[in-house]
C-alpha positions as a Markdown table, in Angstrom:
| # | Residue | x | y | z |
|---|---|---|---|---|
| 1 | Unk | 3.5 | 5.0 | 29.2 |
| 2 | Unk | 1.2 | 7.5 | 30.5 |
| 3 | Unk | -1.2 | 8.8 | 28.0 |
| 4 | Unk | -3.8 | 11.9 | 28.3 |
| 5 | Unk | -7.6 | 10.7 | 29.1 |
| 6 | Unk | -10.4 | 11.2 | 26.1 |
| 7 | Unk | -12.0 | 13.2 | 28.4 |
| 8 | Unk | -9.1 | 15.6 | 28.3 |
| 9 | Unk | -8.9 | 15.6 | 24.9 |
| 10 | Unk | -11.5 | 16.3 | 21.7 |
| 11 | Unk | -8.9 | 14.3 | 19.6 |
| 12 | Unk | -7.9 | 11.0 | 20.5 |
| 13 | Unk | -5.9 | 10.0 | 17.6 |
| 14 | Unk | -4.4 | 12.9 | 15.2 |
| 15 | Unk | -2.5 | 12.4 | 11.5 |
| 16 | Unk | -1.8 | 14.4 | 8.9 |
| 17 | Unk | -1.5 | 12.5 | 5.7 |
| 18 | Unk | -1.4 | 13.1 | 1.9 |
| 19 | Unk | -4.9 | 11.8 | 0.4 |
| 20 | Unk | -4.9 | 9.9 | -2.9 |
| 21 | Unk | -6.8 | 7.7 | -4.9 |
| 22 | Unk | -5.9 | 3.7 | -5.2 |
| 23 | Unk | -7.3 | 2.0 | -8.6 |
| 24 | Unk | -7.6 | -1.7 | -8.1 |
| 25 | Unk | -9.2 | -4.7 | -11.5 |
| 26 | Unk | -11.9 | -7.0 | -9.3 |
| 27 | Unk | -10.9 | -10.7 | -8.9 |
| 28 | Unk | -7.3 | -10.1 | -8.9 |
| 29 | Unk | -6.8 | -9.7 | -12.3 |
| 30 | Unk | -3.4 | -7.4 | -13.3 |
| 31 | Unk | -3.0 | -3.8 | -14.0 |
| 32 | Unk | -2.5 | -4.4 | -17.8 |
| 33 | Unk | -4.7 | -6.6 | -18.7 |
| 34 | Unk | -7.9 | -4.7 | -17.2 |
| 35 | Unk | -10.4 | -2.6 | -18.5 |
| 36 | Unk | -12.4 | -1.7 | -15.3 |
| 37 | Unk | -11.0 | -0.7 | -12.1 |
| 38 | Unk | -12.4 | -0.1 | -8.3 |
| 39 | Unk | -11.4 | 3.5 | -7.3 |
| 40 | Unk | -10.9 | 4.0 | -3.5 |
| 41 | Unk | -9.3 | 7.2 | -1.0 |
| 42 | Unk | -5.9 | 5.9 | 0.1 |
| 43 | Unk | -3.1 | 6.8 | 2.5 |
| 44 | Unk | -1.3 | 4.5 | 4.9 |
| 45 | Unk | -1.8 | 6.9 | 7.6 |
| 46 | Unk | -5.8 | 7.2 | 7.3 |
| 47 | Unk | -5.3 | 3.6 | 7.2 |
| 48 | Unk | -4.2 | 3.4 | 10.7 |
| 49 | Unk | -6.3 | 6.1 | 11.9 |
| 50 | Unk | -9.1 | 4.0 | 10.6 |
| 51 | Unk | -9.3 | 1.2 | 13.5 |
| 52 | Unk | -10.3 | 4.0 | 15.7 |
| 53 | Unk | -12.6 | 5.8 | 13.8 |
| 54 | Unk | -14.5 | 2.6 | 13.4 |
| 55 | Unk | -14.4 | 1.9 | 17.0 |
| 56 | Unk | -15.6 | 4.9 | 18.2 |
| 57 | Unk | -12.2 | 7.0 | 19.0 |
| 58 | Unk | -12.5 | 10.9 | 17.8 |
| 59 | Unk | -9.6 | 10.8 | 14.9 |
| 60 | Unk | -8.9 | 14.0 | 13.1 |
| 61 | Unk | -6.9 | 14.2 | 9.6 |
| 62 | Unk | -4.8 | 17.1 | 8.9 |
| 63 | Unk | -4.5 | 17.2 | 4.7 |
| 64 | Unk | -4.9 | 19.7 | 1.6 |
| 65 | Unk | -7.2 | 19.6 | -0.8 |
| 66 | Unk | -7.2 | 20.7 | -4.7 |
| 67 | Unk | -10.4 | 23.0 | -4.7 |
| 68 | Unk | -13.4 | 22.3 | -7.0 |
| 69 | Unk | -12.1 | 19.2 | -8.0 |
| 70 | Unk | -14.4 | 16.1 | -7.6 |
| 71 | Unk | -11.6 | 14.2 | -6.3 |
| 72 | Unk | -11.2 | 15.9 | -3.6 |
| 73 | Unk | -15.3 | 15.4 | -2.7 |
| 74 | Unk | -14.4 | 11.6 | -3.2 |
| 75 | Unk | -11.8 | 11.9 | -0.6 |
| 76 | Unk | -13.5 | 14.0 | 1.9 |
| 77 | Unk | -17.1 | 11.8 | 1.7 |
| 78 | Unk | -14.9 | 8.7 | 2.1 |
| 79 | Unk | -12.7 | 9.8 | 5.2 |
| 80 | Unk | -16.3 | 11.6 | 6.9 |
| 81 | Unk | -17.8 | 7.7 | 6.4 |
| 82 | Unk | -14.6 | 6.6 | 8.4 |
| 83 | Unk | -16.3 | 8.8 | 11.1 |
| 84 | Unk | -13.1 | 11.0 | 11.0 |
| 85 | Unk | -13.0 | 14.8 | 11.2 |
| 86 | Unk | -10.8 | 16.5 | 8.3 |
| 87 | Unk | -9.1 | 19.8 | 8.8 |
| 88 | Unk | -7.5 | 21.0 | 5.0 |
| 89 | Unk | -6.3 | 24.3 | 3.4 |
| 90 | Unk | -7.8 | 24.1 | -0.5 |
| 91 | Unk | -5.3 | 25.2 | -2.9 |
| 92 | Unk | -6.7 | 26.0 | -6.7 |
| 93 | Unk | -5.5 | 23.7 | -9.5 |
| 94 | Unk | -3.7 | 26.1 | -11.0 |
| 95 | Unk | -4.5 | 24.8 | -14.6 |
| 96 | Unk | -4.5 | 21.4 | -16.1 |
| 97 | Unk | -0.5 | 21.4 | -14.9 |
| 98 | Unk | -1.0 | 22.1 | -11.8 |
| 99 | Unk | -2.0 | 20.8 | -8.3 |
| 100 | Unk | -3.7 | 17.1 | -7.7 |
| 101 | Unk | -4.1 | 13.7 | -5.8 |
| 102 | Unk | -1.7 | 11.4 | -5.8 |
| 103 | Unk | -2.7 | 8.0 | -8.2 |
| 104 | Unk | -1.8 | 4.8 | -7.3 |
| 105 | Unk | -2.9 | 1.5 | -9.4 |
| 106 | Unk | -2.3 | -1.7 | -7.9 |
| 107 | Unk | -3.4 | -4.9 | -8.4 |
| 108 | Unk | -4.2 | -7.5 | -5.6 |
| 109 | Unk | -2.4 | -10.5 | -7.3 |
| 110 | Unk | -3.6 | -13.9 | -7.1 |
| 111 | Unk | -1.8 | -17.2 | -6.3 |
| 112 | Unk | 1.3 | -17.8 | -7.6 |
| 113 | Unk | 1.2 | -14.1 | -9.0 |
| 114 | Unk | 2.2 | -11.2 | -6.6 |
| 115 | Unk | 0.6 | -8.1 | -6.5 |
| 116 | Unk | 2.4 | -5.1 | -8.3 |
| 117 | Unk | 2.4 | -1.3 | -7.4 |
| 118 | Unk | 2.4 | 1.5 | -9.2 |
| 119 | Unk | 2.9 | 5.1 | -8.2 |
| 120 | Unk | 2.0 | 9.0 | -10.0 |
| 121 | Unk | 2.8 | 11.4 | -7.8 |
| 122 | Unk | 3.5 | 14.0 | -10.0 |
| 123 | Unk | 2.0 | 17.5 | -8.9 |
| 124 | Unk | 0.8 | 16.3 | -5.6 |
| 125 | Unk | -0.9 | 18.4 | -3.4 |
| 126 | Unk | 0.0 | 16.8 | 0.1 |
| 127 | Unk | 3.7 | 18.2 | -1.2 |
| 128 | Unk | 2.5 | 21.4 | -0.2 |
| 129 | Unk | 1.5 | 20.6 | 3.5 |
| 130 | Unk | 2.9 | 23.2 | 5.9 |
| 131 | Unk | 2.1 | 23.9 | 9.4 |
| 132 | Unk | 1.3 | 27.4 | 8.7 |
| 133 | Unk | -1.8 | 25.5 | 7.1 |
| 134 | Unk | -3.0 | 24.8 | 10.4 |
| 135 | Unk | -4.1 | 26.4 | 14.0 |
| 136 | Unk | -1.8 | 24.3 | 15.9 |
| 137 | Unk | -1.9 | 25.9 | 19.3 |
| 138 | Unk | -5.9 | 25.5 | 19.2 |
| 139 | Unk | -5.5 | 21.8 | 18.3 |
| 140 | Unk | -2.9 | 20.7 | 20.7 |
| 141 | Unk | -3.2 | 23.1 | 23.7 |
| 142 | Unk | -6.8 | 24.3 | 23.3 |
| 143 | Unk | -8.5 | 21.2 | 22.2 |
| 144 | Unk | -6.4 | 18.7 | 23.3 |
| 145 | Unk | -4.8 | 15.3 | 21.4 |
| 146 | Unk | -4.1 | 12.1 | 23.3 |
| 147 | Unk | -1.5 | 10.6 | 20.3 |
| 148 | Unk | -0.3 | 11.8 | 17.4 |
| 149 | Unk | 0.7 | 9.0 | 13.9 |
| 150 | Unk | 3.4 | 10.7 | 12.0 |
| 151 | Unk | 4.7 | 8.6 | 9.0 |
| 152 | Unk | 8.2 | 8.6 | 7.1 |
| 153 | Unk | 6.2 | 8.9 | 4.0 |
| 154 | Unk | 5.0 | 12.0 | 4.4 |
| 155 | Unk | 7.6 | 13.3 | 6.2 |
| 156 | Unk | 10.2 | 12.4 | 3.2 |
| 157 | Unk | 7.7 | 13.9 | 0.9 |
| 158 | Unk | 9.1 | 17.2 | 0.0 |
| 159 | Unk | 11.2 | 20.0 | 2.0 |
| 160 | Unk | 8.3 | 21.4 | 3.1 |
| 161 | Unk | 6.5 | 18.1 | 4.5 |
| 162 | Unk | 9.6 | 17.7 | 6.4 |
| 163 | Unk | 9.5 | 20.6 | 7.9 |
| 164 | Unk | 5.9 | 20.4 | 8.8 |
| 165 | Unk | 6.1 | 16.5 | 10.3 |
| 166 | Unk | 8.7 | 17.9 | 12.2 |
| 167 | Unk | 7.0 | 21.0 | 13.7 |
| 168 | Unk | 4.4 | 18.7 | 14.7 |
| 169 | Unk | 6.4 | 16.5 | 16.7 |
| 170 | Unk | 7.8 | 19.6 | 19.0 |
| 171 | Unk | 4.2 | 21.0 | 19.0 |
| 172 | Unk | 2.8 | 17.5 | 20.4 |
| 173 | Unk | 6.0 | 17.0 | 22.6 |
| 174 | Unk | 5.7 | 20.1 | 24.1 |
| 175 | Unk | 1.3 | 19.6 | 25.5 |
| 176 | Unk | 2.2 | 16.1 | 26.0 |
| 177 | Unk | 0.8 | 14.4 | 23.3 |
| 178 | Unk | 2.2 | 11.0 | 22.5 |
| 179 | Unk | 3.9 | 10.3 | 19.4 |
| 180 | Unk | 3.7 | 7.1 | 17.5 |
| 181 | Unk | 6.5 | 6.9 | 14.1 |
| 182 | Unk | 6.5 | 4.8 | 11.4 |
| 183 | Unk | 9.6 | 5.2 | 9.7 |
| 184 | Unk | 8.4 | 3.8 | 6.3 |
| 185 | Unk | 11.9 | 4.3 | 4.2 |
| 186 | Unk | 11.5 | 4.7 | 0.8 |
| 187 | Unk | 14.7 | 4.7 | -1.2 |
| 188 | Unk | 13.1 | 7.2 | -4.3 |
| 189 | Unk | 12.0 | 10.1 | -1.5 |
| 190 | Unk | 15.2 | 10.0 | 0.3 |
| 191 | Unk | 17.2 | 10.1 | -2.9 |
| 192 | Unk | 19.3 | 13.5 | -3.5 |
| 193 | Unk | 18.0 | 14.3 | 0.5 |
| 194 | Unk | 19.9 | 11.4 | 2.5 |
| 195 | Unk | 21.7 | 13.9 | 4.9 |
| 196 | Unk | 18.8 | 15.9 | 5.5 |
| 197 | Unk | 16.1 | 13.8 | 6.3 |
| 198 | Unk | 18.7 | 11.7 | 8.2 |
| 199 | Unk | 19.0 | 14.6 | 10.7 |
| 200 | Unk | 14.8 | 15.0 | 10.5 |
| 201 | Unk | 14.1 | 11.6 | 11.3 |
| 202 | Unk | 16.4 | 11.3 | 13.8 |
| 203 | Unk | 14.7 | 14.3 | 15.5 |
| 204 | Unk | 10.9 | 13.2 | 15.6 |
| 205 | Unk | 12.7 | 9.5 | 16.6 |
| 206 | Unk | 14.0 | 11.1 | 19.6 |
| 207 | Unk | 10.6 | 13.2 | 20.4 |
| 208 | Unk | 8.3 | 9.3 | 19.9 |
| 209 | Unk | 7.2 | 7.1 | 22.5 |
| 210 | Unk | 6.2 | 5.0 | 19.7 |
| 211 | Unk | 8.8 | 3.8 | 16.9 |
| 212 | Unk | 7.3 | 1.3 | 14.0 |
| 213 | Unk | 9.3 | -0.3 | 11.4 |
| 214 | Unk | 11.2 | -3.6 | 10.1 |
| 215 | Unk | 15.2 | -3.7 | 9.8 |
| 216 | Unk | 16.1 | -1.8 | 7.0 |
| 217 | Unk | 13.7 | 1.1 | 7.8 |
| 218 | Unk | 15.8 | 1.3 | 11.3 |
| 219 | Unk | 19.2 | 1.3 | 9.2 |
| 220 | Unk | 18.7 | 3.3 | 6.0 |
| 221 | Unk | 16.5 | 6.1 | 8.2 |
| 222 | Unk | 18.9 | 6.2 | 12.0 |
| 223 | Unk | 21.8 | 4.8 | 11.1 |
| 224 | Unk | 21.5 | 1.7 | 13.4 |
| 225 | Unk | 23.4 | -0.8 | 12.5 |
| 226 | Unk | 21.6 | -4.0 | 11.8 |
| 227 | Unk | 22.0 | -7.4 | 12.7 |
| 228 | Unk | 24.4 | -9.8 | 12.0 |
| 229 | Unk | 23.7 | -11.5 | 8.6 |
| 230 | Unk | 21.5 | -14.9 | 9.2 |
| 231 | Unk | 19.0 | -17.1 | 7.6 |
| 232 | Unk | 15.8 | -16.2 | 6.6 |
| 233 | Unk | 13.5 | -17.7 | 8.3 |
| 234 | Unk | 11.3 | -16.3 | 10.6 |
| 235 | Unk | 13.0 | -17.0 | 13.9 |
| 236 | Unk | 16.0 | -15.8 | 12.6 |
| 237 | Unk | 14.0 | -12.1 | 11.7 |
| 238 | Unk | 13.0 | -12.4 | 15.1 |
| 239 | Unk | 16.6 | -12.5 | 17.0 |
| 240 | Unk | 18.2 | -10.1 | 14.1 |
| 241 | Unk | 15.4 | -7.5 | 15.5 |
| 242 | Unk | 15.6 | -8.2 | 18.9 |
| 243 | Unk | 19.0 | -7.3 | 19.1 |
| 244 | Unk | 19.0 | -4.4 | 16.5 |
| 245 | Unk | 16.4 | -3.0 | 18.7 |
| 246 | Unk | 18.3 | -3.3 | 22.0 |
| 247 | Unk | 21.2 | -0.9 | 20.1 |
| 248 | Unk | 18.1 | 1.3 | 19.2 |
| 249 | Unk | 17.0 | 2.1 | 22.8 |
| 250 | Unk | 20.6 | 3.1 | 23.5 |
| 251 | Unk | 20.1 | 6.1 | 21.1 |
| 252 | Unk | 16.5 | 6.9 | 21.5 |
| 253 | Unk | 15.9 | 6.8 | 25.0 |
| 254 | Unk | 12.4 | 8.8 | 24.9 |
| 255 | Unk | 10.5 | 5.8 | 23.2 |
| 256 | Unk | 9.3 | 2.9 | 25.2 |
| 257 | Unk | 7.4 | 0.6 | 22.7 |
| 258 | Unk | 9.4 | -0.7 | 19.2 |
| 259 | Unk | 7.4 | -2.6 | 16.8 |
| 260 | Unk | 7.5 | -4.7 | 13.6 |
| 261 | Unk | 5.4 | -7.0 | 11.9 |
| 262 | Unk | 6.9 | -10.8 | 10.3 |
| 263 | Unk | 5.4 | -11.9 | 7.4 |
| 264 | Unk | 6.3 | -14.8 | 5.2 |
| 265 | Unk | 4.5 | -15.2 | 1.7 |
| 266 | Unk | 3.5 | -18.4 | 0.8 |
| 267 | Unk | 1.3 | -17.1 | -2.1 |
| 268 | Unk | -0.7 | -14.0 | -2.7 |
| 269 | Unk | -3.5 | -15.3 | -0.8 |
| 270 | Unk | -1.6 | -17.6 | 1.8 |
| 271 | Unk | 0.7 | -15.4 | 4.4 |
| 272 | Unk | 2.1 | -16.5 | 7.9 |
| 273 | Unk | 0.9 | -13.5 | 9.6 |
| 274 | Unk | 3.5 | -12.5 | 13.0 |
| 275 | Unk | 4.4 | -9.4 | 14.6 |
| 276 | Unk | 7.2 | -9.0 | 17.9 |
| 277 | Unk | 7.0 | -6.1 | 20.4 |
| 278 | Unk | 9.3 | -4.5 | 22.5 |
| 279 | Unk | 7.4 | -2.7 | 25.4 |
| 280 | Unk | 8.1 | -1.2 | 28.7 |
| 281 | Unk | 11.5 | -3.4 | 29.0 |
| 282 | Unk | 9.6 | -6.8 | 28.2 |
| 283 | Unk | 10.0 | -8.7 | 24.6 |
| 284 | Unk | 6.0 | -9.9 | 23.1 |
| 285 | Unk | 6.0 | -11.6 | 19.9 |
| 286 | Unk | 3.1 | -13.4 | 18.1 |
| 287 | Unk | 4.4 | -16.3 | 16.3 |
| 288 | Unk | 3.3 | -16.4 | 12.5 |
| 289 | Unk | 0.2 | -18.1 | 12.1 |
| 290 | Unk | -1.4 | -18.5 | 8.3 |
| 291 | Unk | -4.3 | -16.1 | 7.3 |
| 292 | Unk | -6.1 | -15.8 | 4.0 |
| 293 | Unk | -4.9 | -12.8 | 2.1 |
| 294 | Unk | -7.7 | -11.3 | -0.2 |
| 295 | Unk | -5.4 | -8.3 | -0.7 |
| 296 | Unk | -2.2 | -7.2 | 1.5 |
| 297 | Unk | -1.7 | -3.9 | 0.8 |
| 298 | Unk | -2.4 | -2.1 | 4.6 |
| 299 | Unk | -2.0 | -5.1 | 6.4 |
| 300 | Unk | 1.1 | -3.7 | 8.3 |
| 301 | Unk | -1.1 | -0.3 | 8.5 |
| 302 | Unk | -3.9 | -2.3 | 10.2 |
| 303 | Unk | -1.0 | -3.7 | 12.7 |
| 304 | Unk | -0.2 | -0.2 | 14.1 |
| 305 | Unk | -3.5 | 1.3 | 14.0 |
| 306 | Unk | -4.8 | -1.8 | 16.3 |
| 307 | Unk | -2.0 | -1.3 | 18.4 |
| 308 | Unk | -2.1 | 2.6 | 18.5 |
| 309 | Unk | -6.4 | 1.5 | 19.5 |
| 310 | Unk | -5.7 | -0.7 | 22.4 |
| 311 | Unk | -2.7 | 1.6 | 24.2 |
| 312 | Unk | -5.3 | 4.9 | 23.7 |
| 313 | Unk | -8.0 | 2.6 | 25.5 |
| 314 | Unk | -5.0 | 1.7 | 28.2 |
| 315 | Unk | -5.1 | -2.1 | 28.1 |
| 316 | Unk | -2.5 | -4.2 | 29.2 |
| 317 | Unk | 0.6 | -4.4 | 26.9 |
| 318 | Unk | 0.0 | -8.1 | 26.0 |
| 319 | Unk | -3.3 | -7.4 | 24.5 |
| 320 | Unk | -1.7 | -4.2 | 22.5 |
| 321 | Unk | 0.2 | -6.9 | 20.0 |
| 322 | Unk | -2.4 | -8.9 | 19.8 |
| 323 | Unk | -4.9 | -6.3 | 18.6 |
| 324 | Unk | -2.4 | -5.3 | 16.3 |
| 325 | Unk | -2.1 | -8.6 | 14.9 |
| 326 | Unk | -5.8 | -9.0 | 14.5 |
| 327 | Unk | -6.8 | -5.9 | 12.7 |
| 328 | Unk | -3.8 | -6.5 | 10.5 |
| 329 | Unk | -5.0 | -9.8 | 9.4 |
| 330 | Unk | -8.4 | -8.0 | 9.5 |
| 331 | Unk | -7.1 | -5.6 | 6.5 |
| 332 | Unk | -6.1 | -8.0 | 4.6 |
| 333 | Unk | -9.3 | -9.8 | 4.2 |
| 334 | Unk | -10.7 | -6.4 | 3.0 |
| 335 | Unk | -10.4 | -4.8 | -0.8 |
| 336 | Unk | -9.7 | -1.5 | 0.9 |
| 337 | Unk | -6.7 | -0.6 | 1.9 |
| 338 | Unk | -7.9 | -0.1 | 5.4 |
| 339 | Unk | -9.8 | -2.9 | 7.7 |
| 340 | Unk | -13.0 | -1.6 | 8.8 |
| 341 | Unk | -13.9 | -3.3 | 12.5 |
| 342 | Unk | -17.8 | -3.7 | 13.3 |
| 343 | Unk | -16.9 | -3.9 | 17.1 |
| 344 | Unk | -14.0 | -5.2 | 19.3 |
| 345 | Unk | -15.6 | -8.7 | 19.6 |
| 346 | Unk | -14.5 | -8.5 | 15.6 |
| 347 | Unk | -11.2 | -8.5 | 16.0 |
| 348 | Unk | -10.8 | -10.3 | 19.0 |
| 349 | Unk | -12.8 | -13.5 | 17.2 |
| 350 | Unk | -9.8 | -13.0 | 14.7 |
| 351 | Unk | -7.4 | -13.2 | 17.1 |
| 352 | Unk | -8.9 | -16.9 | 18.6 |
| 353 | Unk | -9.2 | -18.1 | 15.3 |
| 354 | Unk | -13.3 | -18.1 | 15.4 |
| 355 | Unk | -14.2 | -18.1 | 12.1 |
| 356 | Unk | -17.9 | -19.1 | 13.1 |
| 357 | Unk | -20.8 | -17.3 | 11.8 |
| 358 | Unk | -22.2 | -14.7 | 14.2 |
| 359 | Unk | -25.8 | -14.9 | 14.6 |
């Protein structure tokens, strides 16, 4: 895959993302039974973009704000100390009805207790995103963008997201930005919109050089058929994506890397960590190996944004998985949803299992 030098480009890594608040209880305790809660700025995509921002890669997030609202300060001071540049349209509130971040409360789990989610989304603002909220032309073909991350969440969002996610994929298609796609199916925004975000998908699928997600985001968002029913266990996750892959290339012939990660919980704090890769016409996998989970959630964002690092800094495919691994297992060792690298050495010492202190 040939990707546009930095020095072409102002932007190395692009995303446009819906911004929101995550409310976590310390030590693990649940939702319901807490009084006090760590507040942080959230979204899978600024996850991802978040590996580069902390290695030094220009990242720019494309968003909407609510104006005046002190949210939307938390948000912007915590993506500018990510090191990321934010482009947003404010929108006013529009009364205590109106416009506002997303919330999301989860809990980290503990042990033999799993983690539990919960999502308000009612009246969000990153419904609203259009492309008209944006100079396009000046960021793609004036400034320049090496890759683009476009997610299913956002692009499921509303009508209008849709439409937006997909303008974005012809615009970067079109100045030769690379596209990366994480499918990210979820079953509540498709709902009422199968047929139509079927078609969508299938469009920005056929646009990426990049396509990200696990079985059932392949078959509930392209139609592929999946494999054959099997056990379980990991090798068995392995072969049913190899193979559900290989009917994927058929149909998207644009993209040339197709990744997943494999995870099997053992508790809430015990995972075996995997991920396999399909790159260029040659098969990498990274057998599960155990990690210590102090919380999950962005683990599989961490995956893709160290992959999305190491193929913008053109390394060798190998080392694109195993990056990915790392700053996945990296996330998860964090209480924000996002890992936050000191260097490269970091994540490669993850990697080789060197757990020694670092004087």
């Amino acid at each position: 895959m040939q990707i546009k030098s930095i020095n072409e480009c102002r932007t190395a890594l692009l995303v446009p993302t819906s911004m929101g608040i995550r409310m976590t209880p310390p030590d693990g305790q649940p939702i319901h039974a807490s009084r006090s809660f760590i507040m942080q700025a959230t979204s899978a995509e600024s996850n991802v973009a978040s590996v580069s921002s902390f290695l030094g890669l220009p990242v720019k997030v494309l968003t909407k704000f609510v104006q005046d609202n002190p949210l939307s300060r938390f948000i912007r001071d915590d993506l500018a100390g990510r090191h990321m540049d934010v482009e947003a349209k404010e929108v006013p509130q529009g009364g205590p009805w109106g416009f506002r971040h997303q919330i999301n409360f989860a809990d980290s789990g503990i042990g033999v207790r799993g983690p539990r989610v919960y999502n308000d989304r009612a009246g969000e603002v990153g419904r609203t995103l259009s492309a008209d909220d944006f100079d396009l032309e000046r960021i793609f073909a004036g400034e320049g963008v090496q890759a683009i991350h476009l997610s299913g969440l956002v692009a499921a969002l509303s009508p209008q997201t849709s439409a937006f996610c997909l303008e974005l994929a012809r615009t970067a298609r079109k100045y030769g930005t690379r596209i990366s796609f994480d499918l990210n199916h979820r079953a509540s925004f498709w709902k009422n919109r199968e047929k139509e975000l079927a078609e969508i998908f299938g469009e920005i699928a056929g646009m990426a050089d990049v396509l990200v997600g696990n079985e059932e985001d392949f078959q509930l968002c392209l139609g592929i058929a999946g494999p054959e029913a099997g056990g379980k266990d990991i090798q068995s996750k392995i072969d049913g994506f190899k193979s559900m892959i290989e009917r994927v290339q058929k149909t998207y012939t644009h993209a040339s890397v197709f990744a997943t990660t494999l995870r099997q919980v053992v508790d809430a704090n015990t995972h075996l960590w995997g991920a396999i890769m399909a790159a260029e016409n040659n098969w990498h996998v990274v057998e599960p190996r155990q990690i210590t989970v102090r919380d999950r959630i962005g683990g599989g964002d961490g995956f893709v944004g160290g992959l999305l690092y190491a193929l913008l800094r053109g390394w060798e495919t190998e080392k694109w998985i195993q990056f990915g691994w790392a700053c996945g297992a990296l996330a998860t060792s964090y209480l924000t949803d996002y890992g936050q690298p000191a260097d490269e050495e970091e994540v490669w010492s993850v990697w080789h299992g060197n757990a020694r202190v670092k004087r």
